[in-house]
C-alpha positions as CSV (number, residue, x, y, z in Angstrom):
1,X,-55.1,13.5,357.3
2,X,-52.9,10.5,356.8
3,X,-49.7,9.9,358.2
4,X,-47.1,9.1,355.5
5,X,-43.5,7.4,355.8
6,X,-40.8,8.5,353.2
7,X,-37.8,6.7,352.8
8,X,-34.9,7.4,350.2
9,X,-33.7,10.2,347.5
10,X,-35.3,12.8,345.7
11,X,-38.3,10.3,344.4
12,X,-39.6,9.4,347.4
13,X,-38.8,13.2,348.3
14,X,-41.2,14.8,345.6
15,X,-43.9,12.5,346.5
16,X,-43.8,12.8,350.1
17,X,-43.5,16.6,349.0
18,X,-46.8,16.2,346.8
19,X,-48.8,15.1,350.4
20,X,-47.4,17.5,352.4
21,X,-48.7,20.3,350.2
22,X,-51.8,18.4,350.5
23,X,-52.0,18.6,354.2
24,X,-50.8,15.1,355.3
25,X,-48.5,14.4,358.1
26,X,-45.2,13.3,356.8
27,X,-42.1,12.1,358.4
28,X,-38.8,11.6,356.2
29,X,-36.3,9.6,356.9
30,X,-32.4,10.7,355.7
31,X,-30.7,8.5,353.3
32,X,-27.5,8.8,350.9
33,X,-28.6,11.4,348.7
34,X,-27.0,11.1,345.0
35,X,-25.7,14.5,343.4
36,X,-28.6,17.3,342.7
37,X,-28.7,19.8,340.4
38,X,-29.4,22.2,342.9
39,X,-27.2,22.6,346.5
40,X,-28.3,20.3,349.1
41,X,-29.7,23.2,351.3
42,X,-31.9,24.6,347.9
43,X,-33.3,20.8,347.6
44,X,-33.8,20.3,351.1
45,X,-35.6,23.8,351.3
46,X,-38.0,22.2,347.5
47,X,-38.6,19.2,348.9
48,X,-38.6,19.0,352.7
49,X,-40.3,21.4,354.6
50,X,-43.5,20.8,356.3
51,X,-42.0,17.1,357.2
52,X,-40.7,16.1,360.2
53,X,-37.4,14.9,359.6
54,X,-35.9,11.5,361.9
55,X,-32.4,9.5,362.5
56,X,-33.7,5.7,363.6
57,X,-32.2,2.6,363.6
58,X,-32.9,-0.1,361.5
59,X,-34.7,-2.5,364.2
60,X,-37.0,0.4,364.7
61,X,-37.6,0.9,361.1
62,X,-40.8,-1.8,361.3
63,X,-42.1,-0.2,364.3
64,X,-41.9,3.3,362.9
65,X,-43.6,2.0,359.3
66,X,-46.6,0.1,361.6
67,X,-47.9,3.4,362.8
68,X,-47.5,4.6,359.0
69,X,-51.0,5.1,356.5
70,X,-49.0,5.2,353.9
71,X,-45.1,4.4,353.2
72,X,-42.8,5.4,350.6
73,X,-39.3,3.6,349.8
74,X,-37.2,4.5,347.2
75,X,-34.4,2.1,347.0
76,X,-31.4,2.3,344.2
77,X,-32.7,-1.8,343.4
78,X,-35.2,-3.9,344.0
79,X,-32.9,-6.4,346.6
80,X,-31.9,-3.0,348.5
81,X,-35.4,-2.3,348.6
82,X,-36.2,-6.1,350.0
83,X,-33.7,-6.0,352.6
84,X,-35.7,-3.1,354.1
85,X,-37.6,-5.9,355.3
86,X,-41.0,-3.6,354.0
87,X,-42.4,-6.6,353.0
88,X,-43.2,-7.4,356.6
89,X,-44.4,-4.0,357.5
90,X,-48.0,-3.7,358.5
91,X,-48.6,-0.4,356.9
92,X,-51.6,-0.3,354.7
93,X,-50.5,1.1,351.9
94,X,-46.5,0.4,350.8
95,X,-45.4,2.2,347.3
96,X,-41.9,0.8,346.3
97,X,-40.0,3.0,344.2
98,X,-36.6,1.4,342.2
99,X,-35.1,1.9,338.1
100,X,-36.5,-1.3,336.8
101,X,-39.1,-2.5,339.5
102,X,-39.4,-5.7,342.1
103,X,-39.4,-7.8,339.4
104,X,-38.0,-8.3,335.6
105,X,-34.2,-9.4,334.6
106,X,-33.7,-5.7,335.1
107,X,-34.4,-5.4,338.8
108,X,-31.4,-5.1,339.9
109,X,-29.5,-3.0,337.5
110,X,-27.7,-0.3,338.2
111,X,-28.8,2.9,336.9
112,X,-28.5,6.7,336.9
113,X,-31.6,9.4,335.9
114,X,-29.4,9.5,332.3
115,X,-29.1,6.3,332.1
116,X,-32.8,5.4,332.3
117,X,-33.3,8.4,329.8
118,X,-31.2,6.6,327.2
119,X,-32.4,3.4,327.9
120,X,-36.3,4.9,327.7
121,X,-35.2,6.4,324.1
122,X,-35.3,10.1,325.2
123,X,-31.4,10.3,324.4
124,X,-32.5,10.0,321.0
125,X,-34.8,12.3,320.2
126,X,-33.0,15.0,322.2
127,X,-29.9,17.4,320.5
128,X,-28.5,18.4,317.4
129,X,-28.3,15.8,314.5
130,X,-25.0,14.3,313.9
131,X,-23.9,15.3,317.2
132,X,-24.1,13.6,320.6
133,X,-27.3,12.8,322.1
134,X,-28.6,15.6,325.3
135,X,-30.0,14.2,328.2
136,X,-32.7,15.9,330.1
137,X,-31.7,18.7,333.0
138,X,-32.8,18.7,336.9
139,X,-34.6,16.0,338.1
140,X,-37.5,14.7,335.4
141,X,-37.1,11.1,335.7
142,X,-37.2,11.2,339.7
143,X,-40.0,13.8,339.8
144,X,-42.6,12.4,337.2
145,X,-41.7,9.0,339.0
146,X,-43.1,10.3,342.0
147,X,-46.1,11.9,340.7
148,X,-47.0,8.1,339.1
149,X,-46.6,7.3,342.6
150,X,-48.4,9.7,344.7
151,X,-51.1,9.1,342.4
152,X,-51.4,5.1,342.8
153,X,-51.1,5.1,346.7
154,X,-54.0,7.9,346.7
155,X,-55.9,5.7,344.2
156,X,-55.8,3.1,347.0
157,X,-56.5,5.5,349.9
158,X,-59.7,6.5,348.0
159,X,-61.0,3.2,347.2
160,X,-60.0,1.9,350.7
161,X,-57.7,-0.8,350.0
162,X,-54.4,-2.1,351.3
163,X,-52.2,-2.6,348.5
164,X,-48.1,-2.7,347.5
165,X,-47.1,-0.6,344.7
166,X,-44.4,-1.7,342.7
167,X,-43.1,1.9,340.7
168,X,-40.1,1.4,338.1
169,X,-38.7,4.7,337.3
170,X,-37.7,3.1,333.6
171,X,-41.5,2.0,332.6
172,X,-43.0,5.6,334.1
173,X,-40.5,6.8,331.6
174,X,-42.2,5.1,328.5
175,X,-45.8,5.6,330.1
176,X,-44.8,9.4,328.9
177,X,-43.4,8.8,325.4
178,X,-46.7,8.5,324.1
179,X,-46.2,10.9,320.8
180,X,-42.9,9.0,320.3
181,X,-44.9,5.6,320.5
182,X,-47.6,6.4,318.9
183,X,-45.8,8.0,315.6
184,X,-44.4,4.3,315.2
185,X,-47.0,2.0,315.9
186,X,-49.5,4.1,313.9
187,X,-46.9,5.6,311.2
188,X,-44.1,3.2,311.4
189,X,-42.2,6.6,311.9
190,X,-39.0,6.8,314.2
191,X,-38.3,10.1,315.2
192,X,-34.7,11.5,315.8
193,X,-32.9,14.4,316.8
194,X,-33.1,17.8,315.1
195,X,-32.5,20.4,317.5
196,X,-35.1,22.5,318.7
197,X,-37.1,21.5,315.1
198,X,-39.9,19.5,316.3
199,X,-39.5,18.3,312.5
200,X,-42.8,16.8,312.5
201,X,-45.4,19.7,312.3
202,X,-43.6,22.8,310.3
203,X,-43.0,25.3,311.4
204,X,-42.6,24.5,314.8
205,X,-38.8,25.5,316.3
206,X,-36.8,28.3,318.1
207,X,-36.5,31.8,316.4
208,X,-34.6,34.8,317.3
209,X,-35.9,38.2,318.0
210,X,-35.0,41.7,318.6
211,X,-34.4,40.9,322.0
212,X,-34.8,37.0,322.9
213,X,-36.1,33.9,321.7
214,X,-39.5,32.7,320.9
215,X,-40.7,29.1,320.1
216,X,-43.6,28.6,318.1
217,X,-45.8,25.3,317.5
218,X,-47.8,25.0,314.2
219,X,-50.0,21.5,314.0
220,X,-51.6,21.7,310.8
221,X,-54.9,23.3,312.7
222,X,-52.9,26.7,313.5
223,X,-51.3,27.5,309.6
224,X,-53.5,29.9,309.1
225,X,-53.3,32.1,312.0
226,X,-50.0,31.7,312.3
227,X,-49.4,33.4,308.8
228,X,-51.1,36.2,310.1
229,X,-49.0,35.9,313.6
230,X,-45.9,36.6,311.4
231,X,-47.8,39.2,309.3
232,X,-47.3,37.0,306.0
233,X,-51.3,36.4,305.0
234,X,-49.7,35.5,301.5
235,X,-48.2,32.1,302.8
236,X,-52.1,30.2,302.6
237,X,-51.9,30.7,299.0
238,X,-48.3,29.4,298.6
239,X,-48.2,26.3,297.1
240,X,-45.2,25.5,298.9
241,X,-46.9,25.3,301.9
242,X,-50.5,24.3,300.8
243,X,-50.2,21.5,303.5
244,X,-48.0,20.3,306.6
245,X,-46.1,17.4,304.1
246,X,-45.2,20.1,301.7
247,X,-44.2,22.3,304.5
248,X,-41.9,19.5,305.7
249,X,-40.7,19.4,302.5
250,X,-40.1,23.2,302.1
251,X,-38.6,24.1,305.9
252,X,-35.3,25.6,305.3
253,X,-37.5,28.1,302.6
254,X,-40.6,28.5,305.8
255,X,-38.0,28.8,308.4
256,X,-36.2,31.0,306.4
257,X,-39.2,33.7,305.8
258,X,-40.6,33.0,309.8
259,X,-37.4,33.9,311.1
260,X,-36.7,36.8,308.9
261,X,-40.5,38.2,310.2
262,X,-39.8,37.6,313.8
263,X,-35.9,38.9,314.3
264,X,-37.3,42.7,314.3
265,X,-40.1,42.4,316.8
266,X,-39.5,42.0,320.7
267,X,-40.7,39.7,323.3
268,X,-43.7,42.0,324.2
269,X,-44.9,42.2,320.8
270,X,-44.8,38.9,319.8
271,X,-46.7,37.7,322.7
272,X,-49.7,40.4,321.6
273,X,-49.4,39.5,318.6
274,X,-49.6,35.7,319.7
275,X,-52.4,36.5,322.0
276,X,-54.7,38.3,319.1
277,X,-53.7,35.4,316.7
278,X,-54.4,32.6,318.9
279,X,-51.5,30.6,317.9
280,X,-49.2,28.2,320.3
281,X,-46.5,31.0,321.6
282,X,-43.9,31.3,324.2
283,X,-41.2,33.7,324.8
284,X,-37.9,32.6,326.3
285,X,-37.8,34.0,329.7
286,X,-35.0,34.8,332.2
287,X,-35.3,33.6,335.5
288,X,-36.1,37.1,336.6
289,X,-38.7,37.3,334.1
290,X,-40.5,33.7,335.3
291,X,-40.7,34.7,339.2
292,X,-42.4,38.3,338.2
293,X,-44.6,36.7,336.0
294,X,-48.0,38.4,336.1
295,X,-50.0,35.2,335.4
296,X,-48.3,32.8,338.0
297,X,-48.5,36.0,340.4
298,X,-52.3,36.4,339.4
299,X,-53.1,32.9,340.5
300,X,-50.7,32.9,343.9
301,X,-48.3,30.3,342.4
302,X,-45.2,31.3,344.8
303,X,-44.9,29.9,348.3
304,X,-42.9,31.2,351.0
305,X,-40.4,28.5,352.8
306,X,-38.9,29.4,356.5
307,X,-35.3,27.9,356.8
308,X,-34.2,26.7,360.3
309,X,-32.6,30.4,360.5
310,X,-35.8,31.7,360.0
311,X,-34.6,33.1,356.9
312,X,-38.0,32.9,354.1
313,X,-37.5,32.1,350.6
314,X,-39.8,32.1,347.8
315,X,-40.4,28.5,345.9
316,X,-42.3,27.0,343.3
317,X,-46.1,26.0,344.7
318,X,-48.3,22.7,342.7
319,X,-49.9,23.0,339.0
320,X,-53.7,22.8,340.6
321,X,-55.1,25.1,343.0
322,X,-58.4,23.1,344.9
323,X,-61.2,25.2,346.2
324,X,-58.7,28.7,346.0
325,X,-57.1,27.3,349.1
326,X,-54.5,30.1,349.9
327,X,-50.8,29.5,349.9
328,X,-49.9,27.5,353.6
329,X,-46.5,28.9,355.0
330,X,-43.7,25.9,354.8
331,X,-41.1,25.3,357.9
332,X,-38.3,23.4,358.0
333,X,-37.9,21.3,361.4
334,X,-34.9,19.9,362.9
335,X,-33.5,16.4,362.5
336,X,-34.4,14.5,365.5
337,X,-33.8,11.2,366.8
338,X,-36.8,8.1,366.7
339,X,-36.6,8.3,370.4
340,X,-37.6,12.1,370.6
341,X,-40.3,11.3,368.2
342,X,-42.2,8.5,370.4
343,X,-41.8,10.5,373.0
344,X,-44.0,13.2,371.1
């Protein structure tokens, strides 16, 4: 078990979140926390418990770090991250997360989750065409950041070597765009927004049912069962739709017939029907609906969190289960000061 330093926002948060649920010892210490989608007690209660939590002085900030495996600093820049002096710390392993990185013309930019999203070209791939770009809900660009990090420093732990990471939220950004990228550099194809029309691969969009939504994904390998999904065995032989170009060309008529075949049927039905067919299918679910999920309750996905008040709530566990381990319970612990914490 290694003992892990997190410094700064909801970054350094989630990753000092991903070794906690990975039993390592982690301390936090508070920063200024920008806005969160969620109330401060909902994100403290996601990302913080099983930490111990510290109020410390700067000039102890190097001793604190020394007795660190592993730290992690978030900083809003890469000279607010320098004047945390981490550069002198003795800690083995130091991840460094900013926007734009430690170095680069960019490194000192100021920047917002949004703004990073534009910059990365998500902004225009995402909304309506001809109306104003969407940006992205919660906290993707802070989250997936941290997961790029957690990921390096354990790549170091494992191959026993002392390193600094240098994390830029903007290039873990484009590491992800890959379909975006890749559609140019091989197809000299740009995508741009259309809704919830993945445009590309037809038909692949949101269509209303009896009594929700559904989304449905057809890559050229899925047409034919997904004629039979929508009971409409006729469209292989449609010349209209003989291939995915001609479907592209043909939508509004495909999107047209789909959504016509799927308004009568309900949630349930589609996903048995989805399930015999084989095809890419999802239902739009309520909140309600996701936490009494039979599949994430068949493989123990919930956790339970204690608050301070002892109060237990449920929250969201990790994507990987190792060895069956069973589901730890969480606490939250008091804020105490660096002198309580020596004293330990």
């Amino acid at each position: 078990m290694d003992k892990v330093l997190e410094i700064g926002g909801f970054s350094a948060g989630f990753c000092g979140r991903l070794f906690v649920q990975n039993s390592h010892q982690v301390t936090r210490i508070e920063t200024h926390q920008p806005p969160a989608w969620a109330s401060s007690t909902a994100m403290s209660l996601f990302l913080h418990a099983g930490k111990k939590q510290v109020q410390i002085d700067h000039k102890d900030l190097a001793e604190l770090a020394s007795n660190a495996d592993i730290v992690i600093l978030e900083a809003a820049s890469a000279d607010e991250a320098t004047a945390y002096g981490f550069e002198q710390w003795s800690t083995p392993i130091k991840v460094v997360i900013t926007p734009f990185g430690l170095s680069g013309p960019k490194r000192n930019w100021r920047a917002t989750p949004h703004t990073l999203l534009a910059m990365g070209g998500y902004s225009q791939i995402i909304g309506d065409a001809g109306r104003a770009p969407l940006s992205l809900p919660g906290h993707y660009v802070e989250f997936q950041t941290a997961q790029f990090a957690f990921t390096a420093a354990n790549a170091c732990r494992f191959s026993r070597v002392s390193n600094q990471i240098d994390v830029s939220m903007y290039e873990s950004l484009l590491a992800l765009s890959q379909f975006t990228t890749v559609m140019w550099s091989c197809a000299g194809k740009v995508r741009s927004r259309h809704g919830s029309d993945f445009y590309w691969v037809v038909p692949s969009n949101l269509f209303p049912c009896a009594d929700g939504w559904v989304y449905i994904n057809t890559v050229p390998t899925f047409w034919d069962e997904m004629t039979v999904f929508v009971g409409l065995p006729e469209l292989i032989i449609d010349p209209r739709f003989s291939n995915n170009d001609l479907r592209m060309h043909n939508r509004d008529a495909l999107h047209e017939l789909v959504g016509a075949a799927l308004l009568p049927l309900s949630k349930s039905e589609i996903r048995k029907r989805a399930t015999a067919a084989r095809i890419p299918a999802g239902v739009v679910q309520t909140f309600g609906e996701v936490l009494s999920d039979e599949h994430l309750a068949e493989r123990d996905y919930w956790q339970q969190v204690k608050a301070l008040d002892q109060q237990l709530f449920t929250s969201p566990s990790l994507g990987y289960r190792i060895n069956q381990r069973p589901q730890p319970l969480f606490e939250m612990q008091e804020i105490i000061s660096y002198k309580d914490l020596s004293g330990e």
